[in-house]
C-alpha positions as a Python dict, from the first residue, in 0.01 Angstrom:
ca = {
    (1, 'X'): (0, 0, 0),
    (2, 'X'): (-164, 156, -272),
    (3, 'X'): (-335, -68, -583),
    (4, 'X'): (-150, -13, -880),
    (5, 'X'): (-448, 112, -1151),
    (6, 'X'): (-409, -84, -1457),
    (7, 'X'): (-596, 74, -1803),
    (8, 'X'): (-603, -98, -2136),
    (9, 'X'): (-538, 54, -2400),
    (10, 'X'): (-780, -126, -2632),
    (11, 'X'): (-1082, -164, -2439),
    (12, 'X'): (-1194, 101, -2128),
    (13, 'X'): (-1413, -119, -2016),
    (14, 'X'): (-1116, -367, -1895),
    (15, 'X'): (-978, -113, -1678),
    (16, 'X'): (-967, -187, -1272),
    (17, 'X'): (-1139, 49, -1089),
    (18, 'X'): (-1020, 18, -701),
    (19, 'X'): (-1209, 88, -402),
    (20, 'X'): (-1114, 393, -347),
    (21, 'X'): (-1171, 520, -749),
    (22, 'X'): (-1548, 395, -665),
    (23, 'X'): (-1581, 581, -393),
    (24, 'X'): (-1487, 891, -536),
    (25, 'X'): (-1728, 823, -861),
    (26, 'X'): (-2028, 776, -532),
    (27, 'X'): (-1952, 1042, -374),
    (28, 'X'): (-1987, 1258, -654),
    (29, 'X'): (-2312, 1117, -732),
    (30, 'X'): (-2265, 842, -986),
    (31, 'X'): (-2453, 546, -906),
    (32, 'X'): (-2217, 248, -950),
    (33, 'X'): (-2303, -136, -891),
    (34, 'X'): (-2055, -390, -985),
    (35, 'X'): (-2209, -742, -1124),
    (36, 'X'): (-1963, -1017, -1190),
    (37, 'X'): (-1710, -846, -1137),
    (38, 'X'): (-1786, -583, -1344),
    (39, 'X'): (-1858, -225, -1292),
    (40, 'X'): (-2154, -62, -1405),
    (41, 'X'): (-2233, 293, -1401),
    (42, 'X'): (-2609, 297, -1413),
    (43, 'X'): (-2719, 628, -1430),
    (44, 'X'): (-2861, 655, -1723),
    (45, 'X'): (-3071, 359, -1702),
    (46, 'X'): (-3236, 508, -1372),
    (47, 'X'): (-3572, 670, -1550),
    (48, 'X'): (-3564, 350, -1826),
    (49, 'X'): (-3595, 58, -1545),
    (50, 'X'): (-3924, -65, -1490),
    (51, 'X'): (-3860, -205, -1154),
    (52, 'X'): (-3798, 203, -1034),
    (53, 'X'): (-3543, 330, -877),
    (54, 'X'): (-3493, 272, -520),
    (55, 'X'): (-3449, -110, -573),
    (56, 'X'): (-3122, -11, -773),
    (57, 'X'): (-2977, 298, -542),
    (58, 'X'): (-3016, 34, -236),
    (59, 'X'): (-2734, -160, -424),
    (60, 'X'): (-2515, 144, -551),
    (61, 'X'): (-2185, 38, -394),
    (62, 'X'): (-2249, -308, -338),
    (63, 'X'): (-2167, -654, -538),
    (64, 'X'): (-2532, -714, -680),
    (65, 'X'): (-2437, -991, -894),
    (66, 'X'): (-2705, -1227, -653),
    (67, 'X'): (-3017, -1004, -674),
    (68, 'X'): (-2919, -932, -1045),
    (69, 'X'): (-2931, -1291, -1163),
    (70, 'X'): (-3264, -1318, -921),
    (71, 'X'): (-3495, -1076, -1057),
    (72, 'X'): (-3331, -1040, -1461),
    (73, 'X'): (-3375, -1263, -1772),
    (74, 'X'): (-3006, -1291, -1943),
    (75, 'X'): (-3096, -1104, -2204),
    (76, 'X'): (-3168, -856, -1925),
    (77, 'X'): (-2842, -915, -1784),
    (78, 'X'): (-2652, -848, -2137),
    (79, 'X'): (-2807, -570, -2178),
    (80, 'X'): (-2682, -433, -1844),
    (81, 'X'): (-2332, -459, -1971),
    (82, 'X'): (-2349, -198, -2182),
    (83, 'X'): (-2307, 73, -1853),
    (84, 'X'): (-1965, -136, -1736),
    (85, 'X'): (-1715, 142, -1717),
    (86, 'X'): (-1455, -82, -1532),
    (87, 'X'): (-1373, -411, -1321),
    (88, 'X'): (-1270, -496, -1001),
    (89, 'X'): (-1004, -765, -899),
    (90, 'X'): (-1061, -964, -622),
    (91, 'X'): (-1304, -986, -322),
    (92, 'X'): (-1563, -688, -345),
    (93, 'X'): (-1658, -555, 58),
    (94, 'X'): (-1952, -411, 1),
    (95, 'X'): (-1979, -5, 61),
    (96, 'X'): (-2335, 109, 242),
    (97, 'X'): (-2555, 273, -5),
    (98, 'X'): (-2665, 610, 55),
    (99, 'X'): (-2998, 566, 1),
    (100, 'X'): (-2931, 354, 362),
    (101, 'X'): (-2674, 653, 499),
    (102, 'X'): (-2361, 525, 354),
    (103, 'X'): (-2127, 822, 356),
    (104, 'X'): (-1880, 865, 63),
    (105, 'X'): (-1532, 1094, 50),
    (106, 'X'): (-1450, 1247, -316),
    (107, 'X'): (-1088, 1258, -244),
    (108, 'X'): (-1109, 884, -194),
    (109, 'X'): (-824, 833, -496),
    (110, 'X'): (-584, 1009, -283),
    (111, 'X'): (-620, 726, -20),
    (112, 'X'): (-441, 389, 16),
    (113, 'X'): (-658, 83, -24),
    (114, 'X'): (-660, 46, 348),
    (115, 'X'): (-767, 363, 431),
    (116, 'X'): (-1073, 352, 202),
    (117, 'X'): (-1206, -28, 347),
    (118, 'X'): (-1406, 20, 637),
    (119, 'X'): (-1415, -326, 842),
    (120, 'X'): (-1579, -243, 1109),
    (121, 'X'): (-1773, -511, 1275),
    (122, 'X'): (-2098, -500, 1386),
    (123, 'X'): (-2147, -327, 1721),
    (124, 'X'): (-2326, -521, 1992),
    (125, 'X'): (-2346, -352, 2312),
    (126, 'X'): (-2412, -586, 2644),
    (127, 'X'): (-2716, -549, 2779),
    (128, 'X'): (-2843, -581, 3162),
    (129, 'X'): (-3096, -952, 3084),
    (130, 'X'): (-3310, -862, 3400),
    (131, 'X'): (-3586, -644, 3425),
    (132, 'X'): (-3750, -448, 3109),
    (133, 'X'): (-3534, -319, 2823),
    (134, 'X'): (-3569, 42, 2639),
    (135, 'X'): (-3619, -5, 2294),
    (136, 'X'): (-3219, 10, 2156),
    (137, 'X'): (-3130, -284, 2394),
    (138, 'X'): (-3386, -484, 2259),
    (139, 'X'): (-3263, -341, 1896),
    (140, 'X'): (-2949, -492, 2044),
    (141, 'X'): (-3075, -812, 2220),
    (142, 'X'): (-3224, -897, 1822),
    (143, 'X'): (-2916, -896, 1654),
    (144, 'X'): (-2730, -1089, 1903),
    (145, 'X'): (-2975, -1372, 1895),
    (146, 'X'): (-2921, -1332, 1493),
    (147, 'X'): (-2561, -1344, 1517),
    (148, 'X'): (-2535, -1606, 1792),
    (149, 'X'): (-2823, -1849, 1534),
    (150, 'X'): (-2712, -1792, 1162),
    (151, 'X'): (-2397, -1848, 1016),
    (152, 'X'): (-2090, -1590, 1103),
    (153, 'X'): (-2049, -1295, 866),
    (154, 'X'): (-1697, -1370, 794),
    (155, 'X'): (-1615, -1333, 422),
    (156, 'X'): (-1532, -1684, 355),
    (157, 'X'): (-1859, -1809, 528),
    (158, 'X'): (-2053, -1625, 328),
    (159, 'X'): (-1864, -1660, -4),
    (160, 'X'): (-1923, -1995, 66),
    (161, 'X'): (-2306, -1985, 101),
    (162, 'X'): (-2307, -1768, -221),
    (163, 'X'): (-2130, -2001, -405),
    (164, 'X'): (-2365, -2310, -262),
    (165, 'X'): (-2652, -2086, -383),
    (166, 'X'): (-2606, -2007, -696),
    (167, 'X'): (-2513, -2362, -772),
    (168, 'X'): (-2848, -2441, -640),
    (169, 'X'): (-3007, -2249, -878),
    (170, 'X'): (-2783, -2384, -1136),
    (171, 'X'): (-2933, -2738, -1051),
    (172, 'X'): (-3266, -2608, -1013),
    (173, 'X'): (-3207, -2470, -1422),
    (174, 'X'): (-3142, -2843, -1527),
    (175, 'X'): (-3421, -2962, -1352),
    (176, 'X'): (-3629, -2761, -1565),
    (177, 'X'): (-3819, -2594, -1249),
    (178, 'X'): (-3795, -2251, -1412),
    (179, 'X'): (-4023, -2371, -1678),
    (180, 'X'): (-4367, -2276, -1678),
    (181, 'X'): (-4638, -2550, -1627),
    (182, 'X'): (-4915, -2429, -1855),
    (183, 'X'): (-5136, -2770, -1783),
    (184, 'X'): (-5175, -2590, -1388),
    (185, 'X'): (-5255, -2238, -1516),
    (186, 'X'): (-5548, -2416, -1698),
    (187, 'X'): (-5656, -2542, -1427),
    (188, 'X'): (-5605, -2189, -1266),
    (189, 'X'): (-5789, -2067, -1573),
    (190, 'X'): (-6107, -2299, -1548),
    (191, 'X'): (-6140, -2222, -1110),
    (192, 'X'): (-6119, -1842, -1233),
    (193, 'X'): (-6386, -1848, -1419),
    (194, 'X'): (-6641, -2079, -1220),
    (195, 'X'): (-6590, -1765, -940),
    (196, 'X'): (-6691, -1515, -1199),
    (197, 'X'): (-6990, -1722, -1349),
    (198, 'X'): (-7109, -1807, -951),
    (199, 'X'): (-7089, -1469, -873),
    (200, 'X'): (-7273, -1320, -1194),
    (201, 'X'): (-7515, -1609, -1133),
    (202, 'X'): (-7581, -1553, -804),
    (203, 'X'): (-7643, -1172, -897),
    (204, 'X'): (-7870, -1227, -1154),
    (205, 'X'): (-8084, -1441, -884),
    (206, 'X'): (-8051, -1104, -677),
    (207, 'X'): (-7834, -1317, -412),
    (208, 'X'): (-7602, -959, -382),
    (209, 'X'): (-7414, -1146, -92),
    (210, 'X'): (-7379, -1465, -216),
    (211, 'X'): (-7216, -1309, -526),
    (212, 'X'): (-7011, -1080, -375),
    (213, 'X'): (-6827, -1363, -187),
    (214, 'X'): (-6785, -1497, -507),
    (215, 'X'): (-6659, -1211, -636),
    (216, 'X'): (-6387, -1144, -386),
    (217, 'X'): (-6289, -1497, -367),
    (218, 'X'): (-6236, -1452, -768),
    (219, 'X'): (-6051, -1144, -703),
    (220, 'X'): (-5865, -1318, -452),
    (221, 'X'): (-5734, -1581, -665),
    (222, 'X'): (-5638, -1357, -918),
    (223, 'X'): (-5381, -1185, -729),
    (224, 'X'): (-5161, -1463, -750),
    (225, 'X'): (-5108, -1455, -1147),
    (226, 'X'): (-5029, -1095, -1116),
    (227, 'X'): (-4791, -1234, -864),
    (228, 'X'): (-4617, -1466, -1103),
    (229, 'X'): (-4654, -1223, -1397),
    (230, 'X'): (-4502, -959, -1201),
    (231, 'X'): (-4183, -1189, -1138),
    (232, 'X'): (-4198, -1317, -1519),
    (233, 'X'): (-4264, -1655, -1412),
    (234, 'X'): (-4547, -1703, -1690),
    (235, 'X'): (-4406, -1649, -2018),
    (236, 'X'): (-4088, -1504, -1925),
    (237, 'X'): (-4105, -1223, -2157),
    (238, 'X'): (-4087, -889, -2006),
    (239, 'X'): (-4392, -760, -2229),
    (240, 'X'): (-4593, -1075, -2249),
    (241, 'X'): (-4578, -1106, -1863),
    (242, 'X'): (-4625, -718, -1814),
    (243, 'X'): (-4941, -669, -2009),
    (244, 'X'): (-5113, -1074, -1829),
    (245, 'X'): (-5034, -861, -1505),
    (246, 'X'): (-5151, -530, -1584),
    (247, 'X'): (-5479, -686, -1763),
    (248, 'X'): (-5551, -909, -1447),
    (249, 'X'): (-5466, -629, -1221),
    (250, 'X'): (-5599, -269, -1342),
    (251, 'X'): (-5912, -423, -1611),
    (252, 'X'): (-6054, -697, -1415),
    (253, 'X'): (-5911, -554, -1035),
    (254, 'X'): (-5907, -267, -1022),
    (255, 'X'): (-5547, -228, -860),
    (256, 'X'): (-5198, -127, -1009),
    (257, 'X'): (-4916, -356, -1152),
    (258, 'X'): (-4662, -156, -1164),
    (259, 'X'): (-4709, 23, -859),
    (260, 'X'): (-4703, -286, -705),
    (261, 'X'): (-4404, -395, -894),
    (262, 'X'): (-4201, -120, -756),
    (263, 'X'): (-4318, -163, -393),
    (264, 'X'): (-4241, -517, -437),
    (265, 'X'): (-3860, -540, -586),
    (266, 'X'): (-3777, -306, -309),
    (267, 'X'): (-3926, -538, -50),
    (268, 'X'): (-3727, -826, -185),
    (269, 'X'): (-3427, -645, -168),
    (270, 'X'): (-3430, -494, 153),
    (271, 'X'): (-3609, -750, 303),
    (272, 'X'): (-3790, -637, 667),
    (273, 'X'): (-3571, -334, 726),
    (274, 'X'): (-3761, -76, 934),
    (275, 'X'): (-3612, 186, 746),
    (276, 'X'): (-3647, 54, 383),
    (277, 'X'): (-3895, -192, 325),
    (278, 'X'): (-4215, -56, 250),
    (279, 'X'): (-4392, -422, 341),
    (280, 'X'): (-4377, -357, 698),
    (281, 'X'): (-4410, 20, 715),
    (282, 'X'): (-4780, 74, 802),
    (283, 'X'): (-4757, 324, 1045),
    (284, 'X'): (-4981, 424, 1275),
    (285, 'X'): (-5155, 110, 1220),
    (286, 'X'): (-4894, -115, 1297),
    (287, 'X'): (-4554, -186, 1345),
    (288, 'X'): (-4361, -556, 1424),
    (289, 'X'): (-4046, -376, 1593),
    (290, 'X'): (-4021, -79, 1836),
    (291, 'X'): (-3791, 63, 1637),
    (292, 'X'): (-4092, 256, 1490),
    (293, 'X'): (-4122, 397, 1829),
    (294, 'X'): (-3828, 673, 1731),
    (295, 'X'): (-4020, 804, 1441),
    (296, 'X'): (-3814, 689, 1171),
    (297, 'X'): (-3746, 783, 832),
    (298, 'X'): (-3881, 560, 547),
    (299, 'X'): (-3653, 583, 261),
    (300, 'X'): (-3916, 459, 19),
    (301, 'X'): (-4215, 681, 134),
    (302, 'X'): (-3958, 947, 140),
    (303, 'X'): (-4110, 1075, 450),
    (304, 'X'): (-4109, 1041, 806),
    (305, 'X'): (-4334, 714, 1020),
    (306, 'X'): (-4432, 990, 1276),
    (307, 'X'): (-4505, 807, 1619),
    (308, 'X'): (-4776, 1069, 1709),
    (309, 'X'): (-5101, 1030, 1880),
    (310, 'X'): (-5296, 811, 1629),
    (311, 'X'): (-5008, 560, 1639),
    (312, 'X'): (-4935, 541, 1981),
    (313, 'X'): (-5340, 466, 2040),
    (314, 'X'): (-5341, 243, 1753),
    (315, 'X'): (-4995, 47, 1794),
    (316, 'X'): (-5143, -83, 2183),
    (317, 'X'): (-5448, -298, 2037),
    (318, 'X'): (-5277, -366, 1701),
    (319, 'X'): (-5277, -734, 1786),
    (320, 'X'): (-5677, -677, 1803),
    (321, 'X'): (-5706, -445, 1494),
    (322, 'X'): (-5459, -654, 1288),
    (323, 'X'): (-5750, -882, 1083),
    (324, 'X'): (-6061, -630, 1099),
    (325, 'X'): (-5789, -336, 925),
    (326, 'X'): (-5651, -625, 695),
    (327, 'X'): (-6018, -691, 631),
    (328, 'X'): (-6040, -342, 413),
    (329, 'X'): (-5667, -336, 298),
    (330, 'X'): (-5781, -362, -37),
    (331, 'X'): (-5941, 11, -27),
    (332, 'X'): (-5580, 140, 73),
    (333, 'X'): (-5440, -65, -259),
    (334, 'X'): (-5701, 122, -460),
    (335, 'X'): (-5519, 470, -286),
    (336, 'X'): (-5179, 391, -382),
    (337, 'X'): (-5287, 253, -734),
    (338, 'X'): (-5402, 596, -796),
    (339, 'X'): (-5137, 785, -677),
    (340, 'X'): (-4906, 581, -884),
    (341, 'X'): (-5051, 600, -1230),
    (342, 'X'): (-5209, 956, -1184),
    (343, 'X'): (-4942, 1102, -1012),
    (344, 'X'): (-4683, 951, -1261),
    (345, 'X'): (-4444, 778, -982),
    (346, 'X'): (-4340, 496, -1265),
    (347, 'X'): (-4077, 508, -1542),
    (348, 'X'): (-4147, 768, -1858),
    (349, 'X'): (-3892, 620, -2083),
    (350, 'X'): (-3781, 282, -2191),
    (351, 'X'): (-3959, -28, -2262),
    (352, 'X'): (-4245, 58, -1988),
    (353, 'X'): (-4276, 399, -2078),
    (354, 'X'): (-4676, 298, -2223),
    (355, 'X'): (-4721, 83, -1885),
    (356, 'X'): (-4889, 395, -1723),
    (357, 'X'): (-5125, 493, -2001),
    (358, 'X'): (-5224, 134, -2021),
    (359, 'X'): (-5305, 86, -1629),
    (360, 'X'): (-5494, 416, -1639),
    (361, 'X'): (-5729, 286, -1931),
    (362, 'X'): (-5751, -42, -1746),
    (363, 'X'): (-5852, 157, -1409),
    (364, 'X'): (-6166, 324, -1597),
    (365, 'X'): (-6261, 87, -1772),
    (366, 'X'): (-6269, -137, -1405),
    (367, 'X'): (-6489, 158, -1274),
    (368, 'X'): (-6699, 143, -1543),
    (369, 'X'): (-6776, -231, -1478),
    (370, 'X'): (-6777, -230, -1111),
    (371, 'X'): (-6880, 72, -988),
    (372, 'X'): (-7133, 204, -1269),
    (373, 'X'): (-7237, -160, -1407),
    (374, 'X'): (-7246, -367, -1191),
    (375, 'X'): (-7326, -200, -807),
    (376, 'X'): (-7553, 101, -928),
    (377, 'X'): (-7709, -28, -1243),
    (378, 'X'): (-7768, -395, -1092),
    (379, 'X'): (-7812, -333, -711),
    (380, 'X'): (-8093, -144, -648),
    (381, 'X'): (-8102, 2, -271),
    (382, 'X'): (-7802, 168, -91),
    (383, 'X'): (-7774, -106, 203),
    (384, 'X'): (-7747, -338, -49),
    (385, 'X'): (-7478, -176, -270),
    (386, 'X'): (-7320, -79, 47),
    (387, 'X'): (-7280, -438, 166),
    (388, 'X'): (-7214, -585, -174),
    (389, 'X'): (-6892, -367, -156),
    (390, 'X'): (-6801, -414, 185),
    (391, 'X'): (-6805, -849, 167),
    (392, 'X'): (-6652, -821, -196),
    (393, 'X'): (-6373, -653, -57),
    (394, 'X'): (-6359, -863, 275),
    (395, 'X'): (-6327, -1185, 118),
    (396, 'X'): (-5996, -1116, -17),
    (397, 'X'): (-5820, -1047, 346),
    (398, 'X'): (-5680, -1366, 358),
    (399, 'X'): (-5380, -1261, 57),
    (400, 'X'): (-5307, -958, 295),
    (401, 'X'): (-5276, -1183, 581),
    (402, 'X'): (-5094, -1454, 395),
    (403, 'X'): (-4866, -1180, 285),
    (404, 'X'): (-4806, -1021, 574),
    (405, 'X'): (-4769, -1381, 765),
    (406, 'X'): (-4453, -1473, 573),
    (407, 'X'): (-4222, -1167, 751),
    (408, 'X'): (-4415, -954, 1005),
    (409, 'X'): (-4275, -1243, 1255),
    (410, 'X'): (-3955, -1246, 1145),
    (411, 'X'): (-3621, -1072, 1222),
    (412, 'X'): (-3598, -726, 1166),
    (413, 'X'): (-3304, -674, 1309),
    (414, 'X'): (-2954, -491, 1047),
    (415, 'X'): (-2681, -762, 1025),
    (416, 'X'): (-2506, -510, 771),
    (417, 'X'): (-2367, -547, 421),
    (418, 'X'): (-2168, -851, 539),
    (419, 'X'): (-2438, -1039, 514),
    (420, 'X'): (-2487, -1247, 192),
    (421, 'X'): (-2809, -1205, -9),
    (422, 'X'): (-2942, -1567, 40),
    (423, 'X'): (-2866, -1575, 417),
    (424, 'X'): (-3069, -1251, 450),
    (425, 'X'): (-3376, -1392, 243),
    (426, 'X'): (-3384, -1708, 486),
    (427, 'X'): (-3328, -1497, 776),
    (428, 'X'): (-3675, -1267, 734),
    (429, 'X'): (-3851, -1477, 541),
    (430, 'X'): (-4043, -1809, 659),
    (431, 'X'): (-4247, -2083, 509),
    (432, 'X'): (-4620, -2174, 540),
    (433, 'X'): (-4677, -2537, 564),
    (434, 'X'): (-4994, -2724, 405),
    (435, 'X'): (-5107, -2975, 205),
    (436, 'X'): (-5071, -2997, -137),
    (437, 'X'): (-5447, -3019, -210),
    (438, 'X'): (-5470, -2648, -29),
    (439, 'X'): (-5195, -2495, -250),
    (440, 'X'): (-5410, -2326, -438),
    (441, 'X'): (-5575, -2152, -194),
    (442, 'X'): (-5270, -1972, -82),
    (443, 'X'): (-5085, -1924, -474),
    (444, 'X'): (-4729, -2012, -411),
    (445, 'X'): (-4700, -1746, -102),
    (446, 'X'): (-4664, -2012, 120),
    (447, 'X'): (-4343, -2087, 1),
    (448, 'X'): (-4216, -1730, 56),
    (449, 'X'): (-3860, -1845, 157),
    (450, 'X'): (-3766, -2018, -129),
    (451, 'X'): (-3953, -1740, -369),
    (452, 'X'): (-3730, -1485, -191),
    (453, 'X'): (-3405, -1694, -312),
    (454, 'X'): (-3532, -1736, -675),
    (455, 'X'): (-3818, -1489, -769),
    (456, 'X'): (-3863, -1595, -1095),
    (457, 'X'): (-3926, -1977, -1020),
    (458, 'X'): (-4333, -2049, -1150),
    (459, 'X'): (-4530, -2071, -804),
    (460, 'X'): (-4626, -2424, -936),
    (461, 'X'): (-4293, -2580, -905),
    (462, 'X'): (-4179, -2432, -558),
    (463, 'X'): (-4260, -2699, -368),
    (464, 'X'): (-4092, -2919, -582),
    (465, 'X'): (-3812, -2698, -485),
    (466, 'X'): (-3844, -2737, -119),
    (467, 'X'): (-3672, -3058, -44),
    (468, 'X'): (-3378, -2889, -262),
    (469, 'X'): (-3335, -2562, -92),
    (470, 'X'): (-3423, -2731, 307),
    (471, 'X'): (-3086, -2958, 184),
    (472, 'X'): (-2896, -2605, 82),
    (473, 'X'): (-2997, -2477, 413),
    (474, 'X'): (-2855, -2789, 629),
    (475, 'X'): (-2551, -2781, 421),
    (476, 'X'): (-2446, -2397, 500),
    (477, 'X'): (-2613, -2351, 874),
    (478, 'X'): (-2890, -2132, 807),
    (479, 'X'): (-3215, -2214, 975),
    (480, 'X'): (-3550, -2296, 778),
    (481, 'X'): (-3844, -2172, 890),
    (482, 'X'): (-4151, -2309, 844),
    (483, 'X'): (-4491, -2289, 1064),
    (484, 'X'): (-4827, -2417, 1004),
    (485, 'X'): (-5102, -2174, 867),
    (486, 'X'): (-5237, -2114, 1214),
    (487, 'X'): (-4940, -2136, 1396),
    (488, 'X'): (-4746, -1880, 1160),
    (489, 'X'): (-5081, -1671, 1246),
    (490, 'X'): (-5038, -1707, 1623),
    (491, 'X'): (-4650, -1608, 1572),
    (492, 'X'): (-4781, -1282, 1401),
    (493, 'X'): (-5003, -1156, 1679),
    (494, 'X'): (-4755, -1304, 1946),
    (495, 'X'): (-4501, -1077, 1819),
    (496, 'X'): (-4748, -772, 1777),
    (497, 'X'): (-4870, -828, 2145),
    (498, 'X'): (-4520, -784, 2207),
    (499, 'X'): (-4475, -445, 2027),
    (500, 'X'): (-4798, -299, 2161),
    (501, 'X'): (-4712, -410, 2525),
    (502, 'X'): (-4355, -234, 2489),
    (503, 'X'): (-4649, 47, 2361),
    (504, 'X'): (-4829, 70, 2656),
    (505, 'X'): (-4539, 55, 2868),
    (506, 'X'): (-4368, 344, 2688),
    (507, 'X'): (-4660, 515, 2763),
    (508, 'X'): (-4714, 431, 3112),
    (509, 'X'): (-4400, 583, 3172),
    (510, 'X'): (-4444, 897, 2969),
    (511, 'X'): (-4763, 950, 3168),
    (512, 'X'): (-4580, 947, 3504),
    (513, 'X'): (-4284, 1127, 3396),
    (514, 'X'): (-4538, 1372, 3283),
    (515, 'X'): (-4717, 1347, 3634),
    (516, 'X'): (-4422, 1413, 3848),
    (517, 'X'): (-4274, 1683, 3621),
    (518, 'X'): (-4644, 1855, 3723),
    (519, 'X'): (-4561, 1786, 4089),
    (520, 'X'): (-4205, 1888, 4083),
    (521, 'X'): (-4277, 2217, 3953),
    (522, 'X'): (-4559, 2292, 4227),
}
């Protein structure tokens, strides 16, 4: 039976909207997200946001209330109300964006309620357990291990874990572990700059090597604060925080902010998703699921992950190439810095509109200092500039690995939009443990799971926040994971052993296809 539409005659915005009147308003194009009940139409706001757009069209059609409260400020969050065209009454099922391939009828109105809910369950097909498995059964194989381990994706399970999480984050509020602790960034602030003074000393004493460890260790460091200030988890302030990460970042760096800031909301959004998460797509140099074997398309990149030649030589020894490539990651930043801010991928309007001009002044002015200043003017042979660039940018490999260690052995497989936003976040996401002496060294990444939950927690208080979320995750039934630094390393190169064995094997069998096609046709 059809929802009766109720307007109000004083106020538009109180009208109910029903599933099928959403639809419709998709399919035509408009890009609708309901938070709290609300619904937004958020169109406009597209070229203003700062965070881009792809991390809002991957929730178009779906309840974002969760990753809303996660990533805004409330003044943030008022402002959003200002696009609410409508409400909703009731339990919201979530509608698969088309950014992901959610399809979307315009004559959706004419429909009953019932005819515009699609319940379908997620699909697992039973698979033969002996011998090797193509690629979909082990697609397959993956999501039944995830179904059979985390909680079910019933509605009222996972109502029930949203409602545990966000009071969570309402205790961790009155706790005051959203506040800032300005006493540790002082301390941050003094170990910054004994790197920069041992590496100009050790430059001035024409130790190039010696300071250019120092150097990258300094640069390493510094990554962190961008981190934070990227999250506003410093200040707070949208604009305070913004220009602290774009200074760090572009000036002292060399690297882009924003760029990174859009790469980064989408990755905490679609968290590990072959298809959509542009933290594990770094094809043909490696890939932590064979789904990358079928040449997918990256919604993000807005191209294709071609499995061609390079990759399939390159994916069979990427659990030997996976350090010595991290080891010049920082050269590929440098690429996609540029194309950002030169190219003008980030917002033109609204309150970053300046951002761009800012990180391109802060990108000569770092070329100025590092390339002209400091390795031409005050190295004086080739080898030796050469190397001083080289172990500069060596010495910060361990934030790509310690990046890259939190997910690339983690699920990847597509539980669907059933799936609540904290179950997914503990679900590809895992913990690093280590002493709380050592926390410095890795900057709050080693507590990616509970940073995934609540991005906008100060790294300095997450492991005070540990205990709390390991109780929320005995409570609801969701595993935490958590490995040692070198264990969590071991689980990385386990899994892409895996992926380039299922390589080799792929090819294997390609090559003697190949060979008896040859000897059929003689």
């Amino acid at each position: 039976m059809a929802v009766t539409k109720e307007t109000s005659r004083t106020n538009p915005r109180d009208t109910v909207l029903t599933r099928n009147q959403i639809e419709t308003l998709i399919a035509e194009g408009r890009k609708i997200v309901i938070v709290d009940g609300k619904v937004l139409k958020v169109d406009a706001w597209l070229p203003y946001h700062p965070g881009g757009t792809k991390a809002i069209l991957h929730m178009v059609g779906r309840d974002a209330t969760n990753e809303v409260r996660a990533f805004h400020s409330s003044e943030t969050q008022e402002t959003m109300m200002k696009y609410q065209i409508g409400r909703i009454q009731g339990h919201w099922i979530d509608f698969v964006p088309p950014i992901q391939g959610g399809v979307f009828r315009k004559n959706a109105d004419d429909l009953t309620e019932t005819e515009g809910v699609d319940c379908t369950p997620i699909s697992i097909q039973k698979v033969d357990q002996n011998g090797p498995s193509t690629g979909e059964e082990r697609t397959e194989q993956e999501k039944q291990y995830d179904l059979d381990t985390y909680p079910s994706l019933d509605s009222a399970t996972q109502n029930d874990i949203i409602k545990k999480y966000q009071r969570l984050d309402q205790r961790i509020r009155d706790e005051g572990l959203y506040d800032c602790n300005y006493t540790a960034y002082l301390i941050e602030s003094i170990r910054y700059l004994t790197l920069c003074l041992l590496s100009y000393y050790f430059l001035a004493q024409e130790y190039y090597i010696i300071s250019a460890i120092f150097l990258g260790m300094f640069w390493h460091q510094l990554v962190f604060t961008v981190h934070d200030a990227g999250h506003m988890g410093i200040t707070h302030d949208f604009q305070t925080d913004s220009i602290i990460g774009m200074f760090i970042s572009n000036f002292i760096g060399g690297l882009s902010c924003c760029w990174w800031k859009q790469n980064h909301n989408v990755h905490h959004i679609v968290t590990n998703s072959a298809e959509h998460d542009p933290d594990i797509q770094h094809m043909p140099f490696f890939a932590i699921t064979q789904r990358f074997f079928e040449s997918i398309s990256s919604s993000y990149y807005e191209r294709v992950m071609e499995y061609d030649a390079l990759a399939k030589f390159t994916l069979k020894y990427q659990h030997y190439l996976y350090y010595p490539i991290l080891t010049f990651g920082r050269f590929n930043l440098y690429a996609l810095s540029w194309q950002y801010i030169f190219l003008g991928q980030g917002p033109r309007k609204g309150p970053a509109w300046w951002h761009r001009y800012f990180e391109a002044v802060g990108q000569f002015f770092f070329w100025f200092w590092f390339g002209y200043l400091l390795v031409y003017q005050s190295i004086p042979t080739f080898t030796s500039r050469l190397l001083f660039v080289l172990v500069s940018h060596a010495m910060t490999m361990p934030v790509h690995v310690q990046i890259t260690l939190s997910h690339f052995a983690m699920s990847t497989a597509d539980l669907g939009v059933a799936e609540s936003f904290p179950q997914k976040m503990l679900r590809t996401t895992m913990d690093v443990e280590c002493p709380e002496w050592l926390d410095f060294f890795h900057g709050g990444l080693q507590f990616q799971a509970i940073h995934h939950l609540y991005p906008r927690i100060p790294r300095h208080n997450l492991r005070k926040c540990q205990k709390l979320v390991m109780e929320f995750c005995d409570d609801v039934g969701i595993p935490y994971t958590k490995y040692c630094f070198i264990e969590g390393n071991g689980k990385v190169i386990s899994r892409l052993g895996d992926i380039a064995n299922q390589a080799r094997i792929m090819a294997q069998c390609q090559k003697s296809i190949s060979v008896q096609d040859v000897l059929v046709g003689h």
